[in-house]
C-alpha positions as CSV (number, residue, x, y, z in Angstrom):
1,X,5.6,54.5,2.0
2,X,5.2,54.2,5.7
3,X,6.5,51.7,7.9
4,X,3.6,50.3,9.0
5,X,2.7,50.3,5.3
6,X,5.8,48.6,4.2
7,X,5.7,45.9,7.1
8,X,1.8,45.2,6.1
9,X,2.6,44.9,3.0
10,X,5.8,42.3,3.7
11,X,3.5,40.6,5.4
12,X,1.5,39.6,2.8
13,X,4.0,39.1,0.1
14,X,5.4,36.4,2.6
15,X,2.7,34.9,3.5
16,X,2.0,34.5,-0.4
17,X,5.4,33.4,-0.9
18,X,4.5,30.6,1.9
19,X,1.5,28.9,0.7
20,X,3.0,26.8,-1.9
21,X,5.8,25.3,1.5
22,X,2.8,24.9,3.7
23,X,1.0,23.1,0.8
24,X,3.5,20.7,1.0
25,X,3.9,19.9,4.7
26,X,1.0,17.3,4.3
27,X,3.6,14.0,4.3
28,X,2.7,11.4,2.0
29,X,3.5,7.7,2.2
30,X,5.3,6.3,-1.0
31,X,5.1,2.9,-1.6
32,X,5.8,0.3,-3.7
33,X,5.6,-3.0,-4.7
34,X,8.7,-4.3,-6.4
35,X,11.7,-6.7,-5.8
36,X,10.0,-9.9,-5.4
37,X,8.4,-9.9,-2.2
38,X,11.8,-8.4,-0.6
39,X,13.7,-10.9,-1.7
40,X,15.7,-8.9,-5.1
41,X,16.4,-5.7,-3.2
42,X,19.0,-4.8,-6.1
43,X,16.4,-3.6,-8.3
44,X,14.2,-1.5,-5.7
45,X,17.8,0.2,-5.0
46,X,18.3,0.6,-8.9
47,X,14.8,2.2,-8.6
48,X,15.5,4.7,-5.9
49,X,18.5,5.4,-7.5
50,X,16.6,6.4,-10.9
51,X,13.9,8.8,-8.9
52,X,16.4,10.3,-6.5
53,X,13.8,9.2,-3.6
54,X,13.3,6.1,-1.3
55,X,10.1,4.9,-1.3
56,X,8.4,4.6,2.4
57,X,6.7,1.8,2.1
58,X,7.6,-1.8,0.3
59,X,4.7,-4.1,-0.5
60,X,4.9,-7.5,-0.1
61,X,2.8,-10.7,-0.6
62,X,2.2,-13.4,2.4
63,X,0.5,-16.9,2.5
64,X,-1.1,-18.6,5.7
65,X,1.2,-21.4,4.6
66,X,1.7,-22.9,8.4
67,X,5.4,-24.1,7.3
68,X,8.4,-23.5,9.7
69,X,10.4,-22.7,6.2
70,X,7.6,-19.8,4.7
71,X,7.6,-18.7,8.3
72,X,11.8,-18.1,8.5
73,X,11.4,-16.7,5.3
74,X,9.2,-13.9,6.2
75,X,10.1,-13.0,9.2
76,X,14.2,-13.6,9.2
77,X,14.7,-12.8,5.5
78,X,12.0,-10.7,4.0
79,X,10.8,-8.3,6.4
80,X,14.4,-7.9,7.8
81,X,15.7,-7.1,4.3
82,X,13.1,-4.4,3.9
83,X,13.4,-2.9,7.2
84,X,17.5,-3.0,7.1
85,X,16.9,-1.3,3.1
86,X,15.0,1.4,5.6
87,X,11.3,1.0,4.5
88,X,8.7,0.0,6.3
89,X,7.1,-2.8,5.3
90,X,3.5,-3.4,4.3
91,X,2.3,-7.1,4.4
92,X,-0.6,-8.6,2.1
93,X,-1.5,-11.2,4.2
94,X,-3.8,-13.6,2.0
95,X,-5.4,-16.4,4.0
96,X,-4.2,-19.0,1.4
97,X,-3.3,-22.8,2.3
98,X,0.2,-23.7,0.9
99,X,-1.6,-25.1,-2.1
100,X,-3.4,-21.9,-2.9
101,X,-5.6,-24.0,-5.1
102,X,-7.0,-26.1,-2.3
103,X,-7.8,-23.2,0.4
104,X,-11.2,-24.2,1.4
105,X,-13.6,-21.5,0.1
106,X,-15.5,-20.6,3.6
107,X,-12.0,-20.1,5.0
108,X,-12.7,-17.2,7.0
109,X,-15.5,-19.1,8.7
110,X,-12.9,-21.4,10.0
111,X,-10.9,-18.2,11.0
112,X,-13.6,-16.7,12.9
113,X,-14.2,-19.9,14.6
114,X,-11.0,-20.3,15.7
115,X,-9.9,-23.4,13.4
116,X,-6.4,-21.7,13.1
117,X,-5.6,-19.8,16.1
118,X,-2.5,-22.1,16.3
119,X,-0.8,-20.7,13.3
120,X,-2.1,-17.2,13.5
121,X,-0.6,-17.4,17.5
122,X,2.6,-18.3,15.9
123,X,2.5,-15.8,12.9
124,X,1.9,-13.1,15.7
125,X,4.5,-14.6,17.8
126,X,7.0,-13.6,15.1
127,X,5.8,-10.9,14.0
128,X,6.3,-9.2,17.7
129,X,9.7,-10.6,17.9
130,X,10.6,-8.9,14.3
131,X,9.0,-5.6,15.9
132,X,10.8,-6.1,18.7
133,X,13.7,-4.7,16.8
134,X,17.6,-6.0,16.8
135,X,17.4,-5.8,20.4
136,X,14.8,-8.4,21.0
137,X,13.0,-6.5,23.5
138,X,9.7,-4.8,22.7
139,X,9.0,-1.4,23.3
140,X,12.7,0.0,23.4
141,X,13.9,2.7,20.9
142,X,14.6,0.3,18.3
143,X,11.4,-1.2,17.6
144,X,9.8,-1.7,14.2
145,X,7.1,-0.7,12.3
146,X,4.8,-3.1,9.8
147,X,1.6,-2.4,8.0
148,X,-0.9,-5.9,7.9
149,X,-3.5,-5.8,4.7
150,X,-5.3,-8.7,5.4
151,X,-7.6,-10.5,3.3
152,X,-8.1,-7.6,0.6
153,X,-10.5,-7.2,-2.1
154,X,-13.1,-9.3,-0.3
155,X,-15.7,-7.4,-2.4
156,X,-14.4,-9.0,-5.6
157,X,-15.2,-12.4,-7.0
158,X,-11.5,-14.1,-7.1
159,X,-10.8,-15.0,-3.3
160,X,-11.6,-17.6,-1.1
161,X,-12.2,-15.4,1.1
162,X,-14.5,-13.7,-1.0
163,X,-18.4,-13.6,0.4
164,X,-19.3,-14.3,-3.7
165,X,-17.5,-17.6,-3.0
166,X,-20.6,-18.7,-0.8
167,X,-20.5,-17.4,2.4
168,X,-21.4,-13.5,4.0
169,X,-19.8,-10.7,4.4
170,X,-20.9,-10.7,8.2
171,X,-17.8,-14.0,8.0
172,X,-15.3,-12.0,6.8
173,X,-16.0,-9.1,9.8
174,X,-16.1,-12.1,12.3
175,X,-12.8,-13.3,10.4
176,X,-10.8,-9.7,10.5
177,X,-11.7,-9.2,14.2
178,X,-11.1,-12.6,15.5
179,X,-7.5,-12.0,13.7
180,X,-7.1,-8.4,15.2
181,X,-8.1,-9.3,18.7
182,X,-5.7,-11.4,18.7
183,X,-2.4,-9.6,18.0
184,X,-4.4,-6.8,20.4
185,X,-3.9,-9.1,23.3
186,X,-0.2,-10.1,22.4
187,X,0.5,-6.4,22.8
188,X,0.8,-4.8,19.1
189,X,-0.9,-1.7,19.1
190,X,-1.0,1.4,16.7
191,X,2.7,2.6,17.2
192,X,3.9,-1.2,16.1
193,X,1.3,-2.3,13.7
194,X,-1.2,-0.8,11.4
195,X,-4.4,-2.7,10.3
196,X,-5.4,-1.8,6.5
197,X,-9.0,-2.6,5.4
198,X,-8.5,-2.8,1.4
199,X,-11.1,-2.7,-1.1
200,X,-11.6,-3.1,-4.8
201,X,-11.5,-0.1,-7.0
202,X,-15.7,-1.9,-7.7
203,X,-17.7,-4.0,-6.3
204,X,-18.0,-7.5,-8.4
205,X,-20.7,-10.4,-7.4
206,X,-23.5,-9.6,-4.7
207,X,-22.0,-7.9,-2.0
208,X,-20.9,-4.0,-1.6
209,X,-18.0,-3.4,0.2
210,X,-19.3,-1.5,3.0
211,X,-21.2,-4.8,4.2
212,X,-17.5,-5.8,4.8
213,X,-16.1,-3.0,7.3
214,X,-15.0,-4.6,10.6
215,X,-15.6,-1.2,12.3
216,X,-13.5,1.7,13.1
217,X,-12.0,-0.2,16.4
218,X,-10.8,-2.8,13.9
219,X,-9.4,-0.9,11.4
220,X,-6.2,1.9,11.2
221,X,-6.1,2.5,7.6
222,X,-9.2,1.7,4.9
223,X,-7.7,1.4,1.3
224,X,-8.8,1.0,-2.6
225,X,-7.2,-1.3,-5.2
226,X,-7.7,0.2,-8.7
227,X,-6.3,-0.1,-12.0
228,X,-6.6,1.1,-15.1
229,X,-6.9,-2.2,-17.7
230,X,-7.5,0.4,-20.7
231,X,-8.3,-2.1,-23.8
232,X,-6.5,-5.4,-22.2
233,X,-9.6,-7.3,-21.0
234,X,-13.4,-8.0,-23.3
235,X,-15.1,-6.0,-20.0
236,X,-12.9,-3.1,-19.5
237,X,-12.0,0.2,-21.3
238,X,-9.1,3.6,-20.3
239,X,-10.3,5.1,-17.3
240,X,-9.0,8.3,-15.8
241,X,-8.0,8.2,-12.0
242,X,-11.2,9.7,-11.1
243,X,-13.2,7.3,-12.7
244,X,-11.0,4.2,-11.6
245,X,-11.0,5.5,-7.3
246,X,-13.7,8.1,-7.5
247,X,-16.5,6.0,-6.7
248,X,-15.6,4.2,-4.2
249,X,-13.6,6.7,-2.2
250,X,-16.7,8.7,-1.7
251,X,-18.1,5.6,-0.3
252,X,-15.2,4.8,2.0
253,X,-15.5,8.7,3.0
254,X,-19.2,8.0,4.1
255,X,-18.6,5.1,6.7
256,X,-15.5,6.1,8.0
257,X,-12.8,8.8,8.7
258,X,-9.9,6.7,8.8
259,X,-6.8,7.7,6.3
260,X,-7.5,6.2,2.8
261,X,-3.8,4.3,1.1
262,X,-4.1,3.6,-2.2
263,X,-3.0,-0.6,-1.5
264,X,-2.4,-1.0,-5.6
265,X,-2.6,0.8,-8.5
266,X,-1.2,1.3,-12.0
267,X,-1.8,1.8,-16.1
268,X,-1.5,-0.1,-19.0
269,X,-0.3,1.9,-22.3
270,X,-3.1,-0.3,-24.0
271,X,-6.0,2.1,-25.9
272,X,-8.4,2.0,-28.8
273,X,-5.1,3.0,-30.9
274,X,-3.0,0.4,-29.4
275,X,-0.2,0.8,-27.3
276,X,0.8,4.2,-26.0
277,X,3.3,5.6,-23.7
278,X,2.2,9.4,-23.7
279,X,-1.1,8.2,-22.7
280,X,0.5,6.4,-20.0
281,X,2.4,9.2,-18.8
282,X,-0.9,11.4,-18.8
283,X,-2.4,9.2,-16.4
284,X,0.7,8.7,-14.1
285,X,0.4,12.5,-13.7
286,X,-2.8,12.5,-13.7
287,X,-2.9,10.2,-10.5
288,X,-0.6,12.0,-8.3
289,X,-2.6,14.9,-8.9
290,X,-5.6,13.3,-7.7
291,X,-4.4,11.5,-4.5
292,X,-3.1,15.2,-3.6
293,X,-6.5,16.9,-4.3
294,X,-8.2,14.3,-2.2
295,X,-6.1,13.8,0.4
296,X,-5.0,9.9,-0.1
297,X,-2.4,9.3,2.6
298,X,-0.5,6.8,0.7
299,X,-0.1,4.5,-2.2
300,X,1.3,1.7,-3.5
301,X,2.6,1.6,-7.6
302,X,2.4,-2.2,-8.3
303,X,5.8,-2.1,-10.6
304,X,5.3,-5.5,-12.3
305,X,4.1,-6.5,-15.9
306,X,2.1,-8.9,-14.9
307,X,-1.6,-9.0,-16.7
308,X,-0.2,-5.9,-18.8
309,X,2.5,-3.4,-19.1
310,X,1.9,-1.7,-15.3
311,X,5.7,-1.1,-14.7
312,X,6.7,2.4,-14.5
313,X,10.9,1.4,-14.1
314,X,11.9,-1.8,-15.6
315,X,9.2,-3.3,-17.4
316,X,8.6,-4.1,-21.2
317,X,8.1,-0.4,-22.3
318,X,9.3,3.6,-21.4
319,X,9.8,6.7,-22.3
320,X,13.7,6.6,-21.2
321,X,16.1,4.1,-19.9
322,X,18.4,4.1,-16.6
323,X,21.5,1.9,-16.8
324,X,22.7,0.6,-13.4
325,X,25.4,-1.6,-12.8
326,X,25.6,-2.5,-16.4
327,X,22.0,-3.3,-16.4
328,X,19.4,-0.8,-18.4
329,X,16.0,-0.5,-17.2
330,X,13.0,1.0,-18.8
331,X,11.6,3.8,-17.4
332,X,8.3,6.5,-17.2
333,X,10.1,10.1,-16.5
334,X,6.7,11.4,-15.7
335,X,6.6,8.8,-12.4
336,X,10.0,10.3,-11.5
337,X,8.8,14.1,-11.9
338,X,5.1,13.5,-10.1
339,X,7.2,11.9,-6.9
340,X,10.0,14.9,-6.7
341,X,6.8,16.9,-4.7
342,X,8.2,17.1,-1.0
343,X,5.2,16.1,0.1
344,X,6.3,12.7,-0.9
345,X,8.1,11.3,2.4
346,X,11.1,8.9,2.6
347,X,12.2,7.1,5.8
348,X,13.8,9.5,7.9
349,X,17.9,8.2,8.3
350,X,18.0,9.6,11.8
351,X,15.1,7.6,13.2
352,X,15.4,4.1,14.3
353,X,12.0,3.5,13.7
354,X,12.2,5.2,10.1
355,X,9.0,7.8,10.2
356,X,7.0,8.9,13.1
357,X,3.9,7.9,14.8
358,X,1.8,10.5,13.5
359,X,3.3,9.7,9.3
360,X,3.1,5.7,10.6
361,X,-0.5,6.7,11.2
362,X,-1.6,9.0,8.7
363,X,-1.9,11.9,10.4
């Protein structure tokens, strides 16, 4: 063989060899939501300590409650918990009154119209001070990171702030940005805080979601809620990944090329044959697959039996058990395999700020 042969020939073996590496250089956001709003970090950590990896991203749950004490809570307890556990955290922000029950139901008319700049002035007030970092001064190399998911699954039926509760959709885009504008002018832009527009996995009452985009100068991130209810509920049956997300991510696709997160997701064992862990493991694997295959940026595993068994560590059913600290947990081994893919990002330990702009973004 001659060299030039031979060294052709390297040259292709290694750039064979490669492929697989450079498949996995696309970084991934891994999120989840688990540990009571940030509150219980003991059993996140238990978590991370069962998979081997940190999750990026922890959900958590906010009100509009205007209350000095829900205010402290967030912003000196639950976000600094997360951030100091070295994840960044991604906010639900739910325009409900203290009294959930009694949040008016055209309450992002009064949003839009300015009824409660007061509080959302404050909320952003604190929000750049906990950005800020431990320094207190914004825009130094400590600084923090947050993800905001206000107001999601507007195209459902179950929200106030829902346009199927008797108001438009063309209310909720005057609502998201009156609220963005806002924290715009305070300062908070794309390196600090990232805006996630979040959809249900299907459209339920009148309106499609697409009637609900703010607009690509509103909007960072545009996400999908989806589940898979299998048997649990009169009007639903086991759906496949692809037939929970599928739809709707070719419409998000169509209006916009902003990175798609998957804001919740997860799978009940429950099927025609009752329940069944192997069919939940099939569709854990089955997930991760897909969100690689169509390039979801991130996503969320909402790890809390709640309707039905959606845990993958700690809830009411597994495949194996972890025992930490005395405590043994219930656990899906095929949620620890799918997450081992290095694509599959956790905060870096030598960044203050965790990841970098470009992961923060999506890019």
């Amino acid at each position: 063989m001659s060299a030039r042969t031979y060294f052709f020939c390297l040259t292709i073996a290694l750039t064979i060899y490669l492929l697989p590496l450079q498949a996995t250089t696309n970084k991934l956001l891994l999120g989840v939501y688990y540990g009571n709003n940030g509150w219980e970090m003991d059993r996140l950590q238990a978590m991370e300590k069962w998979q081997d990896k940190q999750h990026t991203t922890i959900a958590l749950f906010a009100n509009w409650c205007d209350s000095t004490t829900d205010l402290d809570n967030l912003f000196g307890q639950q976000l600094v918990k997360i951030w100091g556990d070295r994840h960044v955290p991604s906010i639900t922000w739910e325009p409900f009154s203290c009294n959930a029950s009694a949040t008016p139901s055209d309450i992002e008319v009064k949003i839009a119209n300015g009824d409660l700049d007061s509080y959302i002035n404050r909320w952003a007030d604190r929000m750049k001070t906990f950005l800020s970092g431990a320094d207190g001064i914004y825009n130094t190399q400590d600084d923090r990171r947050a993800y905001i998911r206000l107001a999601h699954e507007m195209n459902g039926n179950w929200y106030p702030w829902s346009a199927a509760q008797g108001t438009r959709p063309t209310d909720y885009v005057r609502m998201w940005r009156h609220v963005k504008s806002l924290f715009f002018n305070k300062g908070m832009h794309r390196t600090h805080l990232q805006w996630i527009w979040c959809v249900n996995a299907t459209d339920v009452g009148n309106y499609k979601a697409e009637s609900f985009y703010p607009g690509n100068n509103y909007v960072d991130w545009v996400g999908i809620d989806g589940y898979n209810w299998g048997q649990t509920q009169a009007w639903s049956q086991w759906q496949d990944p692809a037939q929970v997300f599928g739809n709707m991510l070719h419409r998000l696709h169509r209006i916009t090329s902003k990175p798609v997160a998957i804001g919740e997701m997860a799978t009940t064992t429950t099927t025609t044959a009752g329940n069944q862990i192997a069919a939940k493991s099939q569709w854990i694997t089955k997930i991760f697959k897909y969100t690689h295959s169509h390039n979801i940026k991130a996503i969320a595993w909402f790890n809390q039996d709640k309707e039905t068994d959606w845990a993958v560590f700690g809830g009411d059913r597994g495949d194996s058990t972890f025992v930490n600290n005395g405590k043994t947990y219930k656990t899906y081994s095929a949620y620890k395999l799918a997450i081992r893919d290095r694509s599959w990002i956790s905060a870096n330990t030598k960044n203050l700020r965790l990841i970098t702009d470009a992961e923060f973004a999506g890019l």
